[in-house]
C-alpha positions as a printed Julia matrix, in Angstrom:
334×3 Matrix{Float64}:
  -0.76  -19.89  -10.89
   2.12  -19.13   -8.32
   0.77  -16.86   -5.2
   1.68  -15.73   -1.8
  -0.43  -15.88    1.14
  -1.5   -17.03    4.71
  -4.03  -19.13    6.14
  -3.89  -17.5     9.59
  -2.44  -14.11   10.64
   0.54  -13.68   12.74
   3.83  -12.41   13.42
   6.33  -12.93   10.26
   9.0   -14.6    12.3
   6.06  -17.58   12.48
   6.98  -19.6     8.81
   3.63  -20.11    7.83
   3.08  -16.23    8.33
   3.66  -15.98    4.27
   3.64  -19.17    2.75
   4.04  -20.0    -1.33
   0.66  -21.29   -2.94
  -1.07  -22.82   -6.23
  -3.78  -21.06   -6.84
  -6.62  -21.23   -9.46
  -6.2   -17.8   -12.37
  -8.24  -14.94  -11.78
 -11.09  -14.04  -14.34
 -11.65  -10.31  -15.04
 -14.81   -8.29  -14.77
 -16.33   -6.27  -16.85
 -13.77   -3.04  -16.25
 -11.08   -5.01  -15.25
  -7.67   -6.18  -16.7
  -6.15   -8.96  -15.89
  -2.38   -8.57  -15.65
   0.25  -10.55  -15.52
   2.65   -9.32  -12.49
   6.57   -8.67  -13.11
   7.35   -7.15   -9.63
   5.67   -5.98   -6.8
   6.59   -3.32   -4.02
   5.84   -3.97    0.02
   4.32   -1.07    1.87
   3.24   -0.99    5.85
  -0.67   -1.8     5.13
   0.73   -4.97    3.81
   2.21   -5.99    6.94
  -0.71   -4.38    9.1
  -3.42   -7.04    7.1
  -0.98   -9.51    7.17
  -0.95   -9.64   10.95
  -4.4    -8.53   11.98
  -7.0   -10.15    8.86
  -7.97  -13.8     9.14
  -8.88  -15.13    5.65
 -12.61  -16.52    4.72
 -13.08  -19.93    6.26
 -10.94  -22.65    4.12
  -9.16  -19.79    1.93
  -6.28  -18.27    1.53
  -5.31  -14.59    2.08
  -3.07  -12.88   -0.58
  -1.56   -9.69    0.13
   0.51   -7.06   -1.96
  -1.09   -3.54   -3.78
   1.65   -2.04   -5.83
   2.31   -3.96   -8.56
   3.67   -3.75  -12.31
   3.11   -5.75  -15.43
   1.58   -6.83  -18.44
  -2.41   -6.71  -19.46
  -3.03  -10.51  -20.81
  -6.61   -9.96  -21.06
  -9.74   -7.12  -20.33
 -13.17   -7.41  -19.69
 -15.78   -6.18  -22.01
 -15.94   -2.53  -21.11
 -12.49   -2.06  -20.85
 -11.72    1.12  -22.17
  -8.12    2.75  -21.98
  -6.17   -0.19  -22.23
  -5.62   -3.31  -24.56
  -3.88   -6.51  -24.21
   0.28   -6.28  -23.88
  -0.08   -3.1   -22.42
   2.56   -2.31  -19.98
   0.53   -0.89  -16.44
   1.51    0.1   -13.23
  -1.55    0.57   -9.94
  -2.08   -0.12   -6.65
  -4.29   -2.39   -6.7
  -8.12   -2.17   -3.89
  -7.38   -3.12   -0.45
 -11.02   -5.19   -1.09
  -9.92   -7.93   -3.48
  -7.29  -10.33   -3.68
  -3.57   -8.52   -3.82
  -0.76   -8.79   -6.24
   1.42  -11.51   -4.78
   0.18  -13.82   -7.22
   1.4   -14.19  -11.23
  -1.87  -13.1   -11.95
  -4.51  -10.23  -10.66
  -7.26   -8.73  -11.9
  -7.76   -4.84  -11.29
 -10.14   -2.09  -12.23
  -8.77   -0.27  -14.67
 -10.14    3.11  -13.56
  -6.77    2.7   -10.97
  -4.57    1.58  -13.37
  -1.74    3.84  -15.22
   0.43    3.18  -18.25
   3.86    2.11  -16.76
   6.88    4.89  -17.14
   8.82    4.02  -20.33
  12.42    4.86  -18.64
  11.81    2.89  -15.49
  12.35   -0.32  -14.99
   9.94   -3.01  -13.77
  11.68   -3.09  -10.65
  11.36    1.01  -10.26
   8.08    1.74  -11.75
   6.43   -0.89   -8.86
   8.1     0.57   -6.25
   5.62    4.15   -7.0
   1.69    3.78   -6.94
   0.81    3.59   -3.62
   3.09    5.83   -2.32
   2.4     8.14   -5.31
  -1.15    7.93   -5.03
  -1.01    8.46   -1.4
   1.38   11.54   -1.39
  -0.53   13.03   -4.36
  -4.26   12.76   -3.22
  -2.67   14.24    0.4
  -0.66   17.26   -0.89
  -3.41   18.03   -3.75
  -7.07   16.7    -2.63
  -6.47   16.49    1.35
  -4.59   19.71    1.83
  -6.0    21.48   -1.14
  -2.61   22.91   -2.7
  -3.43   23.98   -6.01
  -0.36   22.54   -8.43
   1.61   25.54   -9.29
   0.68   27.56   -5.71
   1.84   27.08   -2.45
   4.24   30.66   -2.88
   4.75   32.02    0.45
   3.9    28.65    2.35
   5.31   26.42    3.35
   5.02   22.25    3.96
   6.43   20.08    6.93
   6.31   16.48    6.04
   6.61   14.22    9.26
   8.61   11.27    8.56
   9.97   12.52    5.42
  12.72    9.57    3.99
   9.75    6.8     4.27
   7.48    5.74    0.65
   4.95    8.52    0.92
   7.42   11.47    2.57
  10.05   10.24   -0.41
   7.62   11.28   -3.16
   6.02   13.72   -1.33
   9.12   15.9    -1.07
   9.2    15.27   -4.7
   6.23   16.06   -5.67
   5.96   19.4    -3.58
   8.91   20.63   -4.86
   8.34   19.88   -8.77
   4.4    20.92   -8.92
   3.98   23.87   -6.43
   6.23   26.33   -5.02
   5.73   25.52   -1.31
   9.22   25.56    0.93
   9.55   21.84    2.22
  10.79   20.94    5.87
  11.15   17.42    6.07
  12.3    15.6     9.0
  14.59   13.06    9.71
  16.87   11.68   12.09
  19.71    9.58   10.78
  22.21   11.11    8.43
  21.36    8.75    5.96
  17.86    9.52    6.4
  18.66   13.24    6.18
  20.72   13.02    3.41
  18.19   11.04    1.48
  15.12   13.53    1.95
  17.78   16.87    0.94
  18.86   14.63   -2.3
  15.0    14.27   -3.38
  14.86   18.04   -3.19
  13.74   18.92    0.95
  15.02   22.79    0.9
  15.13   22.25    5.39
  15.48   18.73    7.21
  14.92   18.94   10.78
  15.38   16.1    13.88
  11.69   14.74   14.94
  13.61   13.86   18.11
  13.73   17.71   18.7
  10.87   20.34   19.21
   9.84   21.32   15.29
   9.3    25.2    15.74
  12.35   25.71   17.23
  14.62   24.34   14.02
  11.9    25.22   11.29
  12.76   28.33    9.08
  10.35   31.18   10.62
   9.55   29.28   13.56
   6.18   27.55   12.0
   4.6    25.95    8.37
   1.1    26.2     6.87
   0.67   22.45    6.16
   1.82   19.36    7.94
   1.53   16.39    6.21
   2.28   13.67    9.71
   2.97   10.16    7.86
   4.22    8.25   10.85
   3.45    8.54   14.99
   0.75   11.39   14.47
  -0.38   10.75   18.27
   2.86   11.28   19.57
   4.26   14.66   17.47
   0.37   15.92   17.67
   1.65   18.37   20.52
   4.8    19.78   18.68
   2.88   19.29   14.98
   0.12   21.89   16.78
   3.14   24.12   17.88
   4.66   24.3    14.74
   1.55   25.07   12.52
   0.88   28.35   12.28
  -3.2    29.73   13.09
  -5.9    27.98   10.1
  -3.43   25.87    9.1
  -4.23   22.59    7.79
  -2.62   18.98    8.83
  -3.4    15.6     7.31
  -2.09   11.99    8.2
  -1.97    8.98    7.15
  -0.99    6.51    9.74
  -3.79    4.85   12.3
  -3.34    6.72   16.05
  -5.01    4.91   18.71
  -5.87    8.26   20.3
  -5.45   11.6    18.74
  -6.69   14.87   20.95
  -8.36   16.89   18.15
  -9.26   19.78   20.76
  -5.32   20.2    20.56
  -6.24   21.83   17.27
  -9.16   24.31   18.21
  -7.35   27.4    19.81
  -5.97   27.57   16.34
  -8.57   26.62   14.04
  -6.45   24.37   12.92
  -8.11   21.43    9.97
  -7.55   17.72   10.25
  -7.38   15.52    6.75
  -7.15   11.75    6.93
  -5.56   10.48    3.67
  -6.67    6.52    2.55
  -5.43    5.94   -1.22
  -8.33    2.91   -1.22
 -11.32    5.61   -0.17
 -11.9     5.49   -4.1
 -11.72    1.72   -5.17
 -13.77    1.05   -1.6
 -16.61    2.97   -2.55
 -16.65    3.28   -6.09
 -16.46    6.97   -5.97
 -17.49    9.56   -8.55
 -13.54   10.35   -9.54
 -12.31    6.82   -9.01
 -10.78    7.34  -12.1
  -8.61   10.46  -11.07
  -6.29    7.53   -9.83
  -5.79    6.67  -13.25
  -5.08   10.15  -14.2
  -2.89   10.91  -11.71
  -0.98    7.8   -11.91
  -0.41    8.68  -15.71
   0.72   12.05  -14.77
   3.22   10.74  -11.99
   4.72    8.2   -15.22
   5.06   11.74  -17.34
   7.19   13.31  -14.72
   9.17   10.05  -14.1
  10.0     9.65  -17.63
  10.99   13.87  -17.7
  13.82   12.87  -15.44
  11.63   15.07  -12.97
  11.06   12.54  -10.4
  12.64    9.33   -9.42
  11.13    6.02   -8.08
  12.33    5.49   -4.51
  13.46    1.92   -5.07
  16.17    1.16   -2.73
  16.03   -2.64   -2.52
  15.37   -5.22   -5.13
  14.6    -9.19   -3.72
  14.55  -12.0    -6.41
  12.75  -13.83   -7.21
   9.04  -13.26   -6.15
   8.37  -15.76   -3.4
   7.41  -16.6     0.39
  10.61  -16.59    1.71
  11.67  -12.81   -0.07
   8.28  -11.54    1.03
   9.08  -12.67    4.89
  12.27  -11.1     4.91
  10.74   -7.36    3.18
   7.93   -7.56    6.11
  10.21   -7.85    8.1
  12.23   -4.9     7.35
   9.41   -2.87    6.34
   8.18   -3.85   10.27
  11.64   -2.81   12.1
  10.77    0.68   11.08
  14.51    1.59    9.38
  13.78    0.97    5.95
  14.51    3.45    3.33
  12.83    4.26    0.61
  10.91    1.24   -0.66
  11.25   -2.82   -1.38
  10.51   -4.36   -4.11
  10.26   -8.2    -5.1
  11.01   -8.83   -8.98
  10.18  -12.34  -11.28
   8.8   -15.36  -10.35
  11.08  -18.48   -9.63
């Protein structure tokens, strides 16, 4: 089958930093589908691995989580799913990625594709979905339908996660959202996917946030550096969770006000087999009902074709200069 990978990790301007590959098919466990991928999506963990993780000794590495396509085959105790369904997932940051024509996945973090989207939109959603719902609902402990009288700051808010985020907050609770945002692109973007406030990170939050502070910050990019004004802007027990990798955060910032810290990692479940590993599959199939409702949109802004090495370079590369919007996705194999 046709894959993408490396042999050694590096910088993507470096051409063997995502080369195209033949690689033997994938055989599917017990709980697993195999699935034969139509398009993929590129998030920032898949440049992070890309340019940090050395492959096993005379192997390659394939990356890529978010992925949609068809089931070809399932294991023997496959039980939601059947052959020429039409999934969507993002995938276990343990096992072989979705770069590749065909991956096997467990189907407890697999969910049935959204009917109105295309192949192209519905891959550019799991992780970011996953992420942005586990955060808002499991890390921050909103209850869907509450949040009246609070309110949400989302740090960073026209990037995957802060794109459904926004979306999700505002369709499933009743929280006022603050995002921020700097370009007016970027501003305009998070106000179109239904932000009620955008405010400049470049500027001191309290200052420009309605009421001069928020109950929840959701920090999805430079935690270590906003930590200061994110603690400012919080008001006394609130609650802040992240999802980005700090070098150095000063949690006694957050003692005067008893403030809580969250770390959000959509792979916590697949990594360790969890309990509710299979909420992801719930979840997912509740994030394709409100897609197909016309209640929230996939934040595909960029479609590369067809699915190979030298597309994949160029969407690291943008997803690496930190100005892309909304999300990339690479679509059919040439």
């Amino acid at each position: 089958m046709k894959a993408i990978g490396y042999r050694t990790p590096g910088p993507i301007d470096q051409p063997d930093s995502l080369v195209d590959l033949e690689l033997p098919a994938p055989t599917p466990g017990p709980r697993d589908l195999l699935v034969c991928v139509a398009a993929v999506s590129v998030n920032p963990v898949d440049t992070k691995v890309r340019a940090s993780r050395a492959p096993q000794a005379d192997a390659a590495e394939v990356l890529g989580w978010d992925a949609v396509g068809t089931v070809e085959a399932t294991g023997a105790e496959v039980q939601h799913y059947r052959v020429g369904d039409r999934v969507f997932y993002a995938g276990s940051i343990a096992r072989p990625g979705t770069n590749a024509e065909l991956h096997v996945v467990d189907e407890r973090i697999v969910g049935r594709a959204p009917m109105q989207l295309s192949d192209a939109e519905a891959a550019a959603m799991p992780l970011t979905a996953i992420t942005a719902w586990e955060l808002l609902f499991d890390r921050l402990g909103v209850p869907q339908g509450g949040g009246q009288g609070q309110s949400l700051l989302i740090v960073g808010g026209a990037g995957g996660v802060g794109s459904i985020l926004i979306q999700l907050a505002r369709q499933l609770t009743q929280l006022q959202v603050v995002a921020t945002a700097s370009r007016p692109e970027t501003r305009q973007w998070c106000l179109d996917l239904g932000a009620h406030t955008v405010i400049d990170h470049r500027q001191p939050f309290a200052a420009q946030l309605p009421g001069g502070s928020v109950n929840f910050v959701a920090a999805l990019t430079q935690t270590d550096q906003h930590l200061p004004q994110i603690v400012d802007a919080l008001r006394p027990q609130g609650r802040l969770a992240l999802i980005d990798d700090p070098n150095v955060l000063d949690v006694g910032l957050l003692k005067r006000k008893s403030l809580s810290l969250h770390w959000e990692l959509m792979f916590t479940r697949s990594l360790y087999d969890t309990p509710d590993i299979d909420q992801q599959r719930v979840l997912l199939n509740e994030v394709a009902a409100l897609a197909d409702a016309g209640r929230i949109r996939s934040t595909l802004q960029q479609t590369l074709a067809p699915i190979n090495a030298a597309n994949l370079r160029q969407a690291h590369a943008l997803i690496e200069s930190g100005k892309a919007l909304g999300k990339v996705v690479l679509q059919g194999w040439g």
